[in-house]
C-alpha positions in Angstrom: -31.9 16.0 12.0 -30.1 17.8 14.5 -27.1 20.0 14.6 -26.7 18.8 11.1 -26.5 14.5 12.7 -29.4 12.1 11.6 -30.5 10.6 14.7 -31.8 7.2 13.7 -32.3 4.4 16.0 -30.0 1.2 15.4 -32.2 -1.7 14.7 -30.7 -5.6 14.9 -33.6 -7.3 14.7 -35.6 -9.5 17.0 -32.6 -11.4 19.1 -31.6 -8.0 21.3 -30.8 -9.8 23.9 -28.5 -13.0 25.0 -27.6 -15.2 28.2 -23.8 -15.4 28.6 -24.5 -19.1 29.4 -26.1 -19.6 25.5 -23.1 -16.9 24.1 -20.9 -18.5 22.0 -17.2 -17.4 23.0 -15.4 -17.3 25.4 -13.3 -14.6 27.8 -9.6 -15.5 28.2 -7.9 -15.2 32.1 -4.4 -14.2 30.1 -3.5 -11.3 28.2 -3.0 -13.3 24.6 1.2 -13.6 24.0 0.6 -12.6 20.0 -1.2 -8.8 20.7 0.5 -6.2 20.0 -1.8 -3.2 20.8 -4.7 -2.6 23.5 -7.5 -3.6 20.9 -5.6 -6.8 19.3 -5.1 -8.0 23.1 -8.3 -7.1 24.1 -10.2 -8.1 21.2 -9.1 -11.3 21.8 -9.1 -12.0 25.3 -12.9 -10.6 25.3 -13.9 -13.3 22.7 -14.8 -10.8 19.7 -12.6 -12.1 16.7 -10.4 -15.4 16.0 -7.6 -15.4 14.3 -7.3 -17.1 11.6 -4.3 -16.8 9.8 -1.9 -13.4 9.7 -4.1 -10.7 8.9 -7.4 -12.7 8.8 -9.6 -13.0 11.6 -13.3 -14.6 12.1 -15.6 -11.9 13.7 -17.4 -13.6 17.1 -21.1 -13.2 18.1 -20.1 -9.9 20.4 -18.1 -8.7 17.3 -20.5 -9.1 14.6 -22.9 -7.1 16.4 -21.1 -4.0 17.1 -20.0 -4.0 13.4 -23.6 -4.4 12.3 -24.5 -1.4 14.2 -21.4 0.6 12.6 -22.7 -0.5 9.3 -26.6 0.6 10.0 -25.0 4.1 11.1 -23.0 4.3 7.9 -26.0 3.4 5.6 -28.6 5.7 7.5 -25.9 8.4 6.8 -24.8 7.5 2.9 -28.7 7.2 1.9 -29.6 10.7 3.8 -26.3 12.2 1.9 -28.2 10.7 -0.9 -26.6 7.7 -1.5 -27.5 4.4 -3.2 -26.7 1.0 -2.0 -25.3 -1.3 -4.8 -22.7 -4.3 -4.0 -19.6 -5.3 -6.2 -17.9 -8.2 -6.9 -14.5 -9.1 -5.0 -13.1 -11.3 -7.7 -12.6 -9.2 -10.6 -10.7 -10.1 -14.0 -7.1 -8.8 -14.1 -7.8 -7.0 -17.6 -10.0 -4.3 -15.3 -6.9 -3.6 -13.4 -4.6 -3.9 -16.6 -6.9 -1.0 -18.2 -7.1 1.3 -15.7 -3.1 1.0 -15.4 -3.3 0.3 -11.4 -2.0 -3.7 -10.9 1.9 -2.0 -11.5 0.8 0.6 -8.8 -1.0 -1.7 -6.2 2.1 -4.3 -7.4 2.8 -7.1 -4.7 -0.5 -5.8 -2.8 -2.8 -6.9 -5.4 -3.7 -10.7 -4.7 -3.8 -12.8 -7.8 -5.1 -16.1 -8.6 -6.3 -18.1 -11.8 -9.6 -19.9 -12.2 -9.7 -23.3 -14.0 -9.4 -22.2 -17.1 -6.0 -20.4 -16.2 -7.8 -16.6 -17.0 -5.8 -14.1 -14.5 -8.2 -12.8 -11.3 -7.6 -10.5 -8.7 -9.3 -10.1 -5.5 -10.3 -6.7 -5.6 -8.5 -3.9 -2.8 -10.9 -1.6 -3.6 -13.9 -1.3 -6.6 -13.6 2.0 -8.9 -12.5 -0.4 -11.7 -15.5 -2.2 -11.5 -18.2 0.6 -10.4 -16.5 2.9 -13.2 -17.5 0.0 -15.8 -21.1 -0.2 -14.3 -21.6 3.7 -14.5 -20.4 3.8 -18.3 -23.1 1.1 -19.1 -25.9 2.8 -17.5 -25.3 6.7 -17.7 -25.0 7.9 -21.3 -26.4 12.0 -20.4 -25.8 15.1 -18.0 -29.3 13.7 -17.0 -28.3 10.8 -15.6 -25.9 12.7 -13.2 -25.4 13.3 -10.6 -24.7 9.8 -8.4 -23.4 8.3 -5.2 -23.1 4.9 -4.8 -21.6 3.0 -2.2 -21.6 -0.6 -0.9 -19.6 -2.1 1.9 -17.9 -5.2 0.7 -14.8 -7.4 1.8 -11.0 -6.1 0.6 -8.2 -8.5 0.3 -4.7 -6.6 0.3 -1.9 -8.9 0.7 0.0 -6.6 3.4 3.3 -7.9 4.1 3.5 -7.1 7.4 -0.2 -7.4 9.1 -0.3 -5.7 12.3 -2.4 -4.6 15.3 -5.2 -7.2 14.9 -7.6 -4.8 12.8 -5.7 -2.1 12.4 -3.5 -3.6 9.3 -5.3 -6.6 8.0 -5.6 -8.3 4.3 -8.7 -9.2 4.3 -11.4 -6.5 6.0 -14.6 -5.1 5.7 -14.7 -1.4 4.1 -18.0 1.3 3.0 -16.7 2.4 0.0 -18.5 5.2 -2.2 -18.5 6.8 -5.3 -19.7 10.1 -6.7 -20.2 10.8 -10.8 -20.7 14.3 -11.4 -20.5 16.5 -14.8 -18.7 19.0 -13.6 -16.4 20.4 -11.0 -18.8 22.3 -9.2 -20.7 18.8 -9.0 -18.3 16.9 -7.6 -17.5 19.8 -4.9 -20.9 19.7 -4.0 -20.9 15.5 -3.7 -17.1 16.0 -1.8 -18.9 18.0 1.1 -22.4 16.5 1.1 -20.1 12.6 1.8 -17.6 14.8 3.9 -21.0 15.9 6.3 -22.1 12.4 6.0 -18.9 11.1 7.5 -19.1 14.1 10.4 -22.2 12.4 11.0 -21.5 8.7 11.1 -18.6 9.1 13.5 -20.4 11.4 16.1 -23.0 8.8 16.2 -20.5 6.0 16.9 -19.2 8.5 19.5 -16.3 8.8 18.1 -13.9 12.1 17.9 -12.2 12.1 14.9 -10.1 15.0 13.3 -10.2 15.5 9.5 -6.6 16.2 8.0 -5.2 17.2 4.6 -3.8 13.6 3.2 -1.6 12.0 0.7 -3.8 10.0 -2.1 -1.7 7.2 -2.7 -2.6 4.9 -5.0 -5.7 5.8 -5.4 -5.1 8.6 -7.2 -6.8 11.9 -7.2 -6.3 15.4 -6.4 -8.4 16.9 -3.0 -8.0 14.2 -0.4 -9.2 14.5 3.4 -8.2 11.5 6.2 -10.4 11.2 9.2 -8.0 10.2 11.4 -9.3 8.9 15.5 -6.6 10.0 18.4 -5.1 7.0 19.4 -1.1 6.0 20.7 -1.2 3.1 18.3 -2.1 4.6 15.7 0.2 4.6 12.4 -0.3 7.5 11.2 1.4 10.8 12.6 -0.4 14.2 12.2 0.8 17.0 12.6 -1.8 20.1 13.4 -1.5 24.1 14.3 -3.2 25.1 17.7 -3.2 28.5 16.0 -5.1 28.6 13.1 -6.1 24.6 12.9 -4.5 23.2 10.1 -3.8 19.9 10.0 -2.4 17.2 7.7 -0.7 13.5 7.6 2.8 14.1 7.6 3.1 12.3 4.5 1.4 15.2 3.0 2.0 17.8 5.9 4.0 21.3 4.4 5.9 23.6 7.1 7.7 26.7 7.4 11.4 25.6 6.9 13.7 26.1 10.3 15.7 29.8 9.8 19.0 29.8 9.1 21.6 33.1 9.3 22.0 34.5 6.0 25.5 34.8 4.1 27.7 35.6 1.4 28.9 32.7 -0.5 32.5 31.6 0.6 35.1 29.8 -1.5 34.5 25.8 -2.0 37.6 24.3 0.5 38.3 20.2 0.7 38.5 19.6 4.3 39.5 16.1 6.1 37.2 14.8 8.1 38.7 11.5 9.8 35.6 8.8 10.4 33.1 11.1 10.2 30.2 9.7 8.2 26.8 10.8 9.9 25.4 14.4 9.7 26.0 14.7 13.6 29.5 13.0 12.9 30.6 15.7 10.3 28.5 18.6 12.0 29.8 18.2 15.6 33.9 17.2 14.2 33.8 20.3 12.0 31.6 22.8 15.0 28.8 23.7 12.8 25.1 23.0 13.3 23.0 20.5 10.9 21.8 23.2 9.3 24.8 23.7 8.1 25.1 20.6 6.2 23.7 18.8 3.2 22.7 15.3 3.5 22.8 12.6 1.0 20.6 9.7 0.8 20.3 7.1 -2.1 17.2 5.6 -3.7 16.4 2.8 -6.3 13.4 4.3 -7.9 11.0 2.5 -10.7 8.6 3.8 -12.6 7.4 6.1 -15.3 8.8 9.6 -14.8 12.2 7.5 -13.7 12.5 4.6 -16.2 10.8 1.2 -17.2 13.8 -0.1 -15.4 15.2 0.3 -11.7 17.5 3.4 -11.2 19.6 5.1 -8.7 18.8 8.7 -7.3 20.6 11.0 -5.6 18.6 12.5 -2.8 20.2 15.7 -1.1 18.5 18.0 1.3 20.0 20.1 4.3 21.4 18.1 7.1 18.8 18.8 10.0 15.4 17.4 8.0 14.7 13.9 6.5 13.3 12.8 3.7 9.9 12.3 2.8 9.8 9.3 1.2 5.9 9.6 0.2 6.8 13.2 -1.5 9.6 11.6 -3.0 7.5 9.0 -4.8 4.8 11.3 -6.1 7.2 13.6 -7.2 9.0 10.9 -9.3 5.6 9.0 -10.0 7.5 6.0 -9.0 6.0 2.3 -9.0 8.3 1.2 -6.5 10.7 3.6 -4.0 13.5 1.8 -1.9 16.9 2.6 -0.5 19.7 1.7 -2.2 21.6 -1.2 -0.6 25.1 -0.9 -0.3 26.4 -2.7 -3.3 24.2 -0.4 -5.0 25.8 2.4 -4.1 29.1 1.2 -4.4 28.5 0.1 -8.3 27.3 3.6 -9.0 30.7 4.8 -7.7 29.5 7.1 -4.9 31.3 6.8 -1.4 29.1 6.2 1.5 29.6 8.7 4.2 31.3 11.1 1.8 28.6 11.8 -1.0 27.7 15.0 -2.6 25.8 16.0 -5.7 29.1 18.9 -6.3 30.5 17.2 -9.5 28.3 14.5 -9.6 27.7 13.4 -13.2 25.6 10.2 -15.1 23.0 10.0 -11.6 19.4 11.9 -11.0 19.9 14.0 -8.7 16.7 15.6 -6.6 17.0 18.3 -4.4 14.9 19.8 -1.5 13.8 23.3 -1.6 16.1 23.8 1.7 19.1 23.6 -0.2 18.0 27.0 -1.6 17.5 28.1 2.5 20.8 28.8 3.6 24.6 29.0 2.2 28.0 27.8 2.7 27.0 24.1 3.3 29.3 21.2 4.4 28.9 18.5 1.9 30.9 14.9 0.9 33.5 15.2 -1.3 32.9 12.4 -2.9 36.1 11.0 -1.5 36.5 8.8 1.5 37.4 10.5 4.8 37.1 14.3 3.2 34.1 17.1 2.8 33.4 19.9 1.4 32.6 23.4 3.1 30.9 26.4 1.4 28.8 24.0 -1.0 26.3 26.5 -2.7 23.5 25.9 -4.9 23.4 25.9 -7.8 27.1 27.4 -7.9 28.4 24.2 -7.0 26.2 21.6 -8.3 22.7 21.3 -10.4 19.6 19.1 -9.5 17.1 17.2 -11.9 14.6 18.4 -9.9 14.1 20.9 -6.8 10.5 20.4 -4.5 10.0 19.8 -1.1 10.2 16.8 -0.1 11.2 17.0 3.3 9.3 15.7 6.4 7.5 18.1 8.7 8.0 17.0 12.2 6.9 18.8 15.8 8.0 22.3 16.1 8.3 23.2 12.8 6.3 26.0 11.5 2.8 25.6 10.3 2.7 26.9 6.4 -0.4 29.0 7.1 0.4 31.2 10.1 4.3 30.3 11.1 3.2 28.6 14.9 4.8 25.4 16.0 3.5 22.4 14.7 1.7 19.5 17.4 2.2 16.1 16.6 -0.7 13.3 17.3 -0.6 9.7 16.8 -3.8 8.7 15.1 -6.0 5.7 13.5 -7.0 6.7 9.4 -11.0 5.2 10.1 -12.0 7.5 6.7 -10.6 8.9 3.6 -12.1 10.9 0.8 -10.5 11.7 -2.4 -11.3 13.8 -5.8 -10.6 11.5 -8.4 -11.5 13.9 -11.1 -11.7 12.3 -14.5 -8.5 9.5 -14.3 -10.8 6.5 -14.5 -13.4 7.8 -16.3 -11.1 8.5 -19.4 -9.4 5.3 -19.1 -12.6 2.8 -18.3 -14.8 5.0 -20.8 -17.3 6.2 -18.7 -18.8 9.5 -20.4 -21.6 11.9 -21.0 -23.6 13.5 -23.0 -24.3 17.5 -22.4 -27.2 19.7 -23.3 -25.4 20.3 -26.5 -24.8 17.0 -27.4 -21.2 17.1 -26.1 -19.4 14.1 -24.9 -17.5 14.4 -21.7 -15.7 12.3 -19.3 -17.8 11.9 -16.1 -15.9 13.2 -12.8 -15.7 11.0 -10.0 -14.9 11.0 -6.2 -14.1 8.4 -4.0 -15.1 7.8 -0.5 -14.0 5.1 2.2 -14.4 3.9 5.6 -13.0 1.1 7.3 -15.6 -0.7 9.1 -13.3 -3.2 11.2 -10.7 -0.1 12.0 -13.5 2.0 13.1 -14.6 -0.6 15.6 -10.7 -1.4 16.5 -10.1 2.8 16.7 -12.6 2.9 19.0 -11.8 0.1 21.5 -7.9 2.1 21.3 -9.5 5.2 21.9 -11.7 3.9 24.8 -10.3 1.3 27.1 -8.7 1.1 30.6 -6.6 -1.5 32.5 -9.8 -3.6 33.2 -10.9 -3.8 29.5 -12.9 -2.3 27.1 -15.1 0.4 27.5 -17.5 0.7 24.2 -19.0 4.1 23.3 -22.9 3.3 23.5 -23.5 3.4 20.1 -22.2 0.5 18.6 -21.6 -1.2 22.0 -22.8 -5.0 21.3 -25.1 -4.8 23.8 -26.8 -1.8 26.2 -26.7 -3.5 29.2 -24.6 -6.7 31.3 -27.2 -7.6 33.8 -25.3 -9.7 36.6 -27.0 -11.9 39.1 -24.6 -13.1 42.1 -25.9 -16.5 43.5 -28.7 -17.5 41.2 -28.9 -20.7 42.3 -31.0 -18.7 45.2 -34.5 -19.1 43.7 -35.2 -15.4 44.9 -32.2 -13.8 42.7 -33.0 -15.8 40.0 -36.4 -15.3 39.4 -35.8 -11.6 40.2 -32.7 -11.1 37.8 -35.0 -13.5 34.5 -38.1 -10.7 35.5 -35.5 -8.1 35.2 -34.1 -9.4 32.2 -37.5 -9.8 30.4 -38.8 -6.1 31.3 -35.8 -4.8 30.2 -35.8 -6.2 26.6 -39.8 -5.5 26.7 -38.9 -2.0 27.1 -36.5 -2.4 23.9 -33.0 -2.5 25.6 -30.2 -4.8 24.6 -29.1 -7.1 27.4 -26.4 -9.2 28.1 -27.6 -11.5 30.7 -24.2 -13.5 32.9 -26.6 -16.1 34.3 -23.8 -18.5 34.8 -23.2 -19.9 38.1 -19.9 -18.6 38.6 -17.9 -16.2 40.9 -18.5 -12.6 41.9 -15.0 -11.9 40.9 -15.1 -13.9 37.2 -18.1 -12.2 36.4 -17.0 -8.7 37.3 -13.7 -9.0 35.6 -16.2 -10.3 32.8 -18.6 -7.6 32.7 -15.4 -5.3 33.1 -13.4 -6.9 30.2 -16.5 -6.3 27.9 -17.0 -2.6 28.8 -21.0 -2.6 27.9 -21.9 1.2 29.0 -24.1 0.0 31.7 -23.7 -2.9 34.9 -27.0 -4.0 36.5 -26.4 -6.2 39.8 -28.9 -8.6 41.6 -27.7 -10.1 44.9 -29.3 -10.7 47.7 -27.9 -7.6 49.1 -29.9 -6.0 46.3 -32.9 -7.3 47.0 -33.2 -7.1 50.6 -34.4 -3.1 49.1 -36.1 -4.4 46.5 -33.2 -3.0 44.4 -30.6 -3.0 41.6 -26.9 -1.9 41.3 -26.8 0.5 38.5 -23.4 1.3 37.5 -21.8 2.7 34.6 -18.5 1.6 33.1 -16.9 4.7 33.3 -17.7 4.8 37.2 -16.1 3.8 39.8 -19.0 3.1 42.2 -22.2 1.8 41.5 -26.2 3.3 43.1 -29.0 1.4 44.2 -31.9 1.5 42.0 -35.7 0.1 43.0 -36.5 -2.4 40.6 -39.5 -0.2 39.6 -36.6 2.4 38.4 -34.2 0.4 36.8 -35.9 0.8 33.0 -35.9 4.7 33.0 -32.9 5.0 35.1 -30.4 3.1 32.4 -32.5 4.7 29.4 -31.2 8.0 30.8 -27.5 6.7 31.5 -27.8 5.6 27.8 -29.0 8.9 25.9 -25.9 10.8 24.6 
């Protein structure tokens, strides 16, 4: 170990190497009309996956390779965290999910199916259901604890938009882990050991990822971390300090709320405000700033701090932040969180455009904590084409409940030292939560203490997306020519090119070549085909393997190789004597 990173080599097996002319796959000349983003497109036109259906996709040769060497990272890391390697079932009875009360929170999500004799199934989304079961009929005492186990398995979320190739998929391939501890201090100790592990696994795929505070969805838990990779088409949007380096999903991300001049609270006056429905409407027709204002925005909520059945909510916050609809939903503990539509609205008797919470009776109404940051706002008057100024809470009007549940965005002020907030657009490849004890006390998984005590076991929960690591990556590294694979998890080390083989001399040179270099254990794509300098440049270029090696007979009239890596933009002659040691260096990290 080094620098705290397990160095391990990547083993694949005996077949290392391959001729392009045996490869299975093909490139495509066109970008492919259906991609939306550079690893979809490129993905595609390189011949890794096929898709099969919206959100399912066949891995190819090329593919299946660089996944495999993603997964023999992830296990060399999970085992030296002190992992154990188990593997779960993906069709699980829908009692499991019944029990631990999560098929109303996964809802339309969860696939469901019946088997012949009509008993309900689901195809799992994820396994603590089924793991927690296993633990509770194998641990019984303190001594049995503590544990990690992981697997990595197939998911099946039905995703009603699929996007992005393998960025938002339902079915995909995911490391998922587990930690039992006894105690708090246990599972803090499991959280950071799977927390190093996951350092460690994405510095050896070579890639940079940032670890951010994160909501925990429906998962569950309290403590949650995403590693999220830098990318444009990402969908998640971070927001970090370049101060003091915090950092969190903007569905979870707190701020400093914007200033606003203090004050004294001013007599409630109707005003008319002719057409003015919008925030900038109303704030620019009666000359104040946003800040000024109180927004209104209407929710259908379900769930069971809200009601068994649907129910309208009056969201109000001041006029120059949105809402938060994640903090929203955990505050209410909603199942399902929607807008309201506009027949909605109108039933409930509120006025579109002209809504406010003053007078407001029969509705829940939930506030943000800015309405307490500031005075004397403009707010609806409930009445079509008027508003009120000098709304003050709560002199004017009550709330159910008051929390933030605003939306940080760039430039607002970081919670922990004040500085301006940076935004990033990022790819969630990992996530890690602290489940505590909420399906241990549900599934009955407990323990036994010194004393003869029983306790609930505490658990954590970690996972890594195995397909979105290797889509991240081809995002995060890529140019207008094609991919350009971190070496690590690269398919192949090496895309040996021979120009002209039908020329006995290049041929023979470029198979010798080819058989010292797997000899000397490096992976090797060979492009033996008789085709075109250009195809099999634009080839070797598409595929982004870290290094090029060239045989021509330009090459061998000095008894020589093209070395070139794929990050350069001019390739160096290399005596065939040379060509071994010199990629094994260009490949080192």
């Amino acid at each position: 170990m080094v620098d705290g990173v397990f160095h391990h080599p990547v083993e694949l097996g005996e077949k290392a190497s391959m001729r392009i002319s045996r490869l299975f796959g093909k490139t495509l000349r066109q970008d492919p009309a259906e991609a939306e983003t550079a690893s979809h497109r490129l993905m595609l036109k390189a011949g890794l996956m096929y898709q099969v259906a919206a959100g399912v996709y066949a891995y190819m040769p090329l593919a299946w390779r660089s996944l495999r060497k993603i997964e023999q990272i992830i296990r060399e890391e999970m085992d030296a965290a002190g992992g154990q390697e188990v593997h779960l079932p993906a069709l699980q009875p829908v009692e499991l999910w019944q029990e631990s009360g999560r098929e109303a929170a996964f809802g339309q999500n969860l696939f469901h199916l019946k088997d012949r004799r009509e008993r309900d199934m689901v195809l799992a989304p994820t396994h603590e259901e089924v793991i927690t079961k296993m633990v509770a009929a194998n641990v019984s005492s303190y001594r049995d604890l503590p544990l990690i186990l992981y697997q990595i398995q197939t998911k099946f979320r039905d995703e009603p938009r699929p996007r992005a190739g393998l960025i938002r998929v339902r079915e995909f391939t995911m490391k998922d882990a587990y930690s039992f501890d006894a105690d708090e201090h246990g599972l803090a100790l499991s959280y950071d050991r799977v927390a190093q592990a996951y350092r460690n696994i994405f510095q050896r795929c070579g890639l940079p990822t940032m670890a951010v505070e994160a909501d925990s969805g429906a998962i569950g838990g309290k403590d949650s971390q995403e590693f999220i990779l830098p990318a444009e088409a990402g969908e998640d949007t971070i927001l970090h300090c370049p101060q003091c380096g915090y950092a969190a999903n903007a569905e979870r991300a707190a701020f400093v709320l914007p200033p606003v001049a203090q004050e004294k609270e001013a007599p409630l006056e109707q005003v008319a405000t002719p057409g003015a429905k919008t925030i900038p409407q109303v704030a620019a027709y009666l000359s104040v700033p946003e800040s000024k204002t109180l927004k209104a925005v209407f929710y259908v909520a379900q769930g069971q701090a809200v009601s068994s059945t649907a129910r309208l909510v009056f969201v109000t916050l001041r006029g120059d932040l949105d809402v938060n609809e994640v903090k929203l939903n955990n505050l209410l503990h909603a199942r399902d969180l929607r807008l309201a539509t506009d027949q909605e609205v109108a039933q409930a008797g509120l006025v579109a455009g002209s809504a406010s919470a003053v007078g407001l009776k029969g509705i829940n109404v939930v506030a943000d904590r800015s309405i307490q940051a500031g005075a004397n706002f403009v707010v609806g008057a409930n009445k079509e084409g008027y508003h009120l100024r000098n709304a003050n809470y709560p002199r004017d009007f009550q709330a159910d409940l008051v929390a933030d549940i605003a939306l940080a965005h760039e430039g607002h002020g970081c919670p922990k030292c004040g500085t301006a907030l940076r935004s990033t657009r990022g790819i969630e490849v990992g996530h890690i939560f602290k489940l505590g004890t909420f399906f241990t006390e549900r599934l009955g998984a407990a323990y036994l203490d010194a004393q003869g005590q029983q306790h609930p076991i505490i658990m954590g929960c970690y996972g890594i997306g195995v397909g979105r690591l290797l889509a991240g990556a081809i995002e995060q590294n890529h140019d207008d020519k094609g991919i350009v694979f971190p070496a690590p998890i690269a398919p192949y080390q090496v895309h040996l090119v021979s120009l002209n083989p039908e020329r006995e001399d290049v041929g023979h040179v470029a198979d010798d070549l080819y058989a010292a270099l797997q000899k000397e254990g490096i992976e090797v794509l060979y492009d033996d085909r008789e085709e075109s300098a250009g195809v099999k440049f634009n080839d070797a270029d598409l595929l982004g393997l870290p290094v090029r090696l060239l045989v021509s007979p330009r090459t061998l009239r000095e008894n020589a190789a093209e070395v070139k890596g794929r990050r350069e933009e001019r390739g160096r002659t290399v005596p065939l004597s040379e060509v071994a040691q010199t990629v094994r260096g260009m490949l080192e990290p």
